[in-house]
DOMARNU-394909 format. One record per residue (C-alpha): residue number from 1; x, y, z. Coordinates in nm, 2 decimals. Example, Ala and Ser with C-alpha at 12.3 -4.5 7.8 and 13.67 -1.06 7.14 Angstrom:
[rec 1; [1.23; -0.45; 0.78]];
[rec 2; [1.37; -0.11; 0.71]];
This chain:
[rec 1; [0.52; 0.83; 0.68]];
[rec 2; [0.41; 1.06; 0.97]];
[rec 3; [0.02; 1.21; 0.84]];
[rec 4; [-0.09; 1.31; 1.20]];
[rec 5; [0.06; 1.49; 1.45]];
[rec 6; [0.10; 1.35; 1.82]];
[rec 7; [0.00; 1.65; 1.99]];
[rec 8; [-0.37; 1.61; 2.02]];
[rec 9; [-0.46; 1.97; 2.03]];
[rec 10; [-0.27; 1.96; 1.68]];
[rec 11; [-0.41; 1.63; 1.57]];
[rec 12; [-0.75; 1.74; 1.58]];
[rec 13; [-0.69; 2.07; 1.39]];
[rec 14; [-0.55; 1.82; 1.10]];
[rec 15; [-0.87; 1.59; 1.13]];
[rec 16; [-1.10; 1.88; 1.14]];
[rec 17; [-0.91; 2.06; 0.84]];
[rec 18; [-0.92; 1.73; 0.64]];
[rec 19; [-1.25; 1.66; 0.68]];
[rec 20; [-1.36; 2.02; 0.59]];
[rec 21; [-1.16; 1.94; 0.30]];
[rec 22; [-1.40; 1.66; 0.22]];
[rec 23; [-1.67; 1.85; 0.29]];
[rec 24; [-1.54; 2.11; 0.08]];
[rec 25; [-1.51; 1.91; -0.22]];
[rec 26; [-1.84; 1.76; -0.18]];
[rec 27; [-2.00; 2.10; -0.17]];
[rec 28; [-1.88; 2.28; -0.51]];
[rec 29; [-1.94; 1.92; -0.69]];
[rec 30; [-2.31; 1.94; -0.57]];
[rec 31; [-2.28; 2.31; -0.67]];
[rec 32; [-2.15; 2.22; -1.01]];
[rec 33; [-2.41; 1.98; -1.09]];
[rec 34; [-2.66; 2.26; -0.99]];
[rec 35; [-2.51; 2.46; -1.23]];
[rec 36; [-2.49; 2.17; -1.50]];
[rec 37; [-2.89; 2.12; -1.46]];
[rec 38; [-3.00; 2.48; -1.47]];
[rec 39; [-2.83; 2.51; -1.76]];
[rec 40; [-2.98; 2.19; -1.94]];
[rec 41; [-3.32; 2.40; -1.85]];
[rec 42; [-3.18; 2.65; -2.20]];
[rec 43; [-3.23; 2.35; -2.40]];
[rec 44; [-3.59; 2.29; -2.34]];
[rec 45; [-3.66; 2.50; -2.70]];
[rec 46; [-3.44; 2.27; -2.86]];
[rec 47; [-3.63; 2.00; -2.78]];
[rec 48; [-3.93; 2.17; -2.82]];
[rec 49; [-3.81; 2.23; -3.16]];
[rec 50; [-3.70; 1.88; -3.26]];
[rec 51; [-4.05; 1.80; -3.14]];
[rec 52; [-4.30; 1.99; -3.38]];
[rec 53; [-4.00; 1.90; -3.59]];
[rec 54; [-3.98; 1.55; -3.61]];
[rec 55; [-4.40; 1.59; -3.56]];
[rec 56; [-4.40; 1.84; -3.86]];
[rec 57; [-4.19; 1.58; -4.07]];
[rec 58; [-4.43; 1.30; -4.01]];
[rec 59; [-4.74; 1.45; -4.09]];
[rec 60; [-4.64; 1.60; -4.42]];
[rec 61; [-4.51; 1.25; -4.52]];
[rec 62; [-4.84; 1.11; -4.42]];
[rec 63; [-5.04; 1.38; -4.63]];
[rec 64; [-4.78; 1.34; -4.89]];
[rec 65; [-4.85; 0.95; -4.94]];
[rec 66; [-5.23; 0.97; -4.88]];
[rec 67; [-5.25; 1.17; -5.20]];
[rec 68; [-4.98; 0.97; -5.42]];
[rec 69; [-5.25; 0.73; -5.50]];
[rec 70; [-5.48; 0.99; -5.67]];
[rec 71; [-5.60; 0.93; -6.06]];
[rec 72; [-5.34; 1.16; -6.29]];
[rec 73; [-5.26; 1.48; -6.05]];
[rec 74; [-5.13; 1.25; -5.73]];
[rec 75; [-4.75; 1.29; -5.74]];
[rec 76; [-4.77; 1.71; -5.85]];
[rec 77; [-5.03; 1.73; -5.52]];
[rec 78; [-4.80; 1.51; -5.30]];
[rec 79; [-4.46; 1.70; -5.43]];
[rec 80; [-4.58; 2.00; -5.17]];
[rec 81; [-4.55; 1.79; -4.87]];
[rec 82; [-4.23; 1.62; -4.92]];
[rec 83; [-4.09; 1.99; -4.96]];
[rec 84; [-4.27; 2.07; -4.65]];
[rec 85; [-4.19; 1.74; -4.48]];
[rec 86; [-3.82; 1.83; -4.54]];
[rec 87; [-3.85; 2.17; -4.40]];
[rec 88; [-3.98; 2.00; -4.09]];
[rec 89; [-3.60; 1.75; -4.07]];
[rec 90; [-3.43; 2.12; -4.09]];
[rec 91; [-3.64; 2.24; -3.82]];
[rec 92; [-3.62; 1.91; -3.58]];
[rec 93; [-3.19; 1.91; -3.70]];
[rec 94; [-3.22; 2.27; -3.55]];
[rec 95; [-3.33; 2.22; -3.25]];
[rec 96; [-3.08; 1.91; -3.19]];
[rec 97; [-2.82; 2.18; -3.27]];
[rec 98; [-2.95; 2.38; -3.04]];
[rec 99; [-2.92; 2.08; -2.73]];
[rec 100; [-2.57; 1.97; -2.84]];
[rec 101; [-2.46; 2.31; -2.77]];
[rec 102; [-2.65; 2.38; -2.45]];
[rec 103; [-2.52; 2.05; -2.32]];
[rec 104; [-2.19; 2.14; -2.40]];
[rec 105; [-2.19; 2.48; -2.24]];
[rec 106; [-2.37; 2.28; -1.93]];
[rec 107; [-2.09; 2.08; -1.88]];
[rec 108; [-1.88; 2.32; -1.92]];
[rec 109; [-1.98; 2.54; -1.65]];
[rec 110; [-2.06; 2.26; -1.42]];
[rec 111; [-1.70; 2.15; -1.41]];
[rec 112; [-1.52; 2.50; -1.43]];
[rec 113; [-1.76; 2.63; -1.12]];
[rec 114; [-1.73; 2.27; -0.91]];
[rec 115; [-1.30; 2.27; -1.00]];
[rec 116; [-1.21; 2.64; -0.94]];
[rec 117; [-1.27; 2.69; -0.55]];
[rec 118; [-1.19; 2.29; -0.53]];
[rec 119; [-0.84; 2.34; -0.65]];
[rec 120; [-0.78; 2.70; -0.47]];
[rec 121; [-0.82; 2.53; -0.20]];
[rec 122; [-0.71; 2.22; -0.25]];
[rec 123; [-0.38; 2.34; -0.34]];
[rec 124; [-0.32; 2.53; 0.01]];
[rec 125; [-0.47; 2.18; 0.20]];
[rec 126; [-0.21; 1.98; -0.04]];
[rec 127; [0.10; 2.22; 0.03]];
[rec 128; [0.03; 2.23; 0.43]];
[rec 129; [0.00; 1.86; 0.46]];
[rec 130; [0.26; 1.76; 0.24]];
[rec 131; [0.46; 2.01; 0.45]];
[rec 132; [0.38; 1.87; 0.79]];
[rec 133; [0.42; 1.50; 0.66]];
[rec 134; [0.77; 1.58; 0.53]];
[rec 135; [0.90; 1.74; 0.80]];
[rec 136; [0.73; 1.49; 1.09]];
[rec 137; [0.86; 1.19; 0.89]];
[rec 138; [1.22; 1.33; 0.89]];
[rec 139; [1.20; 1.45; 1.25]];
[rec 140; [1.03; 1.14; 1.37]];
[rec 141; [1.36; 0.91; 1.28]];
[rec 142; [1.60; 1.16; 1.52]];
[rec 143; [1.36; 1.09; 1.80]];
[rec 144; [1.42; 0.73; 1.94]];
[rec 145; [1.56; 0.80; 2.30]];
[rec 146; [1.57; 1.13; 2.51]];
[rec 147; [1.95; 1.20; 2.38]];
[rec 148; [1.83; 1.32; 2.03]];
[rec 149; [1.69; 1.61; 2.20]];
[rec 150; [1.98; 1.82; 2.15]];
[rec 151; [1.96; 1.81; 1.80]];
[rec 152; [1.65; 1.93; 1.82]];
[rec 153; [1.75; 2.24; 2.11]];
[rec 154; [2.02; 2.30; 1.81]];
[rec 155; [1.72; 2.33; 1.51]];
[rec 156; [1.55; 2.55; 1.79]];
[rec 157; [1.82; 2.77; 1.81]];
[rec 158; [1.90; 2.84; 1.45]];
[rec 159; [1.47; 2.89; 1.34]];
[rec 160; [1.31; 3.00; 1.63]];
[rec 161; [1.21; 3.31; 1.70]];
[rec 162; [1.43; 3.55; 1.94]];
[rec 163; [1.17; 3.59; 2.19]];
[rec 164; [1.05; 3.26; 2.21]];
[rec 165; [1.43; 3.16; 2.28]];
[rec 166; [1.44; 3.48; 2.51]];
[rec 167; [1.16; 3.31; 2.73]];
[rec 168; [1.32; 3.02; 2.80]];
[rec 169; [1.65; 3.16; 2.88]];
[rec 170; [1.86; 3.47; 2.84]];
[rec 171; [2.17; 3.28; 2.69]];
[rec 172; [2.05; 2.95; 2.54]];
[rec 173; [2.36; 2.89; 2.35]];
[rec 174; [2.55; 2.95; 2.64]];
[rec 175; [2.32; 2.67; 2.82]];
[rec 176; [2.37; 2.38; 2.52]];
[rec 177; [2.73; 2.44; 2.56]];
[rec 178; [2.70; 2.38; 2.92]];
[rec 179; [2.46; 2.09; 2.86]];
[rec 180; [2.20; 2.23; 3.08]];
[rec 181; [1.98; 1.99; 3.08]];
[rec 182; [1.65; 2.13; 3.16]];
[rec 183; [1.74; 2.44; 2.90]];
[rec 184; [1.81; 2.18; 2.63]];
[rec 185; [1.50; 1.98; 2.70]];
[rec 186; [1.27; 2.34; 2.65]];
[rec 187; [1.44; 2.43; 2.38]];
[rec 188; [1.36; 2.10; 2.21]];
[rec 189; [1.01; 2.08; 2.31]];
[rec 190; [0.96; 2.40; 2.14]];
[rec 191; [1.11; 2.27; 1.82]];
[rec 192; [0.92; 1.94; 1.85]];
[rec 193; [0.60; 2.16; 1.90]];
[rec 194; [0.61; 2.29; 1.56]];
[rec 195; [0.66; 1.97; 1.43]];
[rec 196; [0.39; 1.79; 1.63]];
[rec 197; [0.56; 1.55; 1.78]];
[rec 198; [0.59; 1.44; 2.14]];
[rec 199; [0.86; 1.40; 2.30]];
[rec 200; [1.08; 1.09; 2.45]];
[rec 201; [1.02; 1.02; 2.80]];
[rec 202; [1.30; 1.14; 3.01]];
[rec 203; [1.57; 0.87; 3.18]];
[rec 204; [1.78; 0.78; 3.46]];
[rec 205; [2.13; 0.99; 3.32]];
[rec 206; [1.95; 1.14; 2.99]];
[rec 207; [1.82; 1.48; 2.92]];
């Protein structure tokens, strides 16, 4: 498997890209977890509330008990603060409503904004790459010796644009089929350019 080209020119443009890839990647995850903690800063009521809550709840319990023990009228005085001590759980389960949800909504958001621009973009990195690496790894095995170039003055021939074919020579098929060497060896080059890969050294008797 070819991942690089062998132009360096082209080389470095896929280094570059791939690391701004990484870099991308690392940005909208930082970004996300931004995200994640400012929203975690909407749950600061709900702990607030499960504070005086669980707070509220302890002191009536306390008031509640410190008066049991009175002479005859203990348990009616002490039946007002369990009430109010359980009015104090609903208040602390209220708030711990309130932090699941934020929390939930946090992560939420944190993942959706870090995964959105990372797969955009991602995708277009993963389709270009896998695009170069398929068709350098195919080309590369039709490039052993200086002979396979005209195989690739043939793929030149057949994608490349007219003008590009134009500057090279004014009948290029007319060249292959005279084996002109030098013609041959251009058009290949400008085929192997696309693909990014160098080309054999030339031979005694080769193209």
């Amino acid at each position: 498997m070819k991942l690089y080209a062998d132009l360096p020119g082209r080389r470095t443009v896929q280094i570059l890209a791939d690391v701004g890839m990484l870099a991308w990647v690392c940005l909208w995850a930082w970004v996300g977890r931004l995200v994640h903690d400012t929203t975690m800063q909407l749950a600061t009521p709900g702990h607030q509330l499960q504070t005086a809550g669980s707070g509220f709840r302890h002191e009536m319990t306390s008031a509640g008990d410190s008066v049991r023990g009175l002479p005859l009228v203990g348990d009616r005085i002490a039946a007002p603060f369990r009430q109010a001590s359980a009015a104090g759980t609903t208040i602390e389960h209220a708030g711990s409503d309130l932090v699941d949800a934020v929390t939930r909504l946090a992560t939420i958001l944190g993942w959706v904004t870090a995964l959105v621009p990372i797969l955009i973009v991602g995708l277009v990195w993963v389709v270009q790459r896998g695009r170069f690496v398929r068709r350098a790894s195919a080309a590369q095995r039709f490039i052993d010796d200086a002979a396979d170039l005209d195989l690739f003055a043939l793929r030149a021939m057949a994608g490349q644009p007219m003008r590009k074919l134009a500057a090279i020579s004014s009948d290029p098929t007319g060249a292959w089929r005279r084996g002109d060497e030098a013609t041959i060896r251009a058009l290949a080059l400008l085929e192997l350019r696309d693909t990014g890969l160098r080309p054999p050294l030339p031979s005694t008797g080769s193209m």
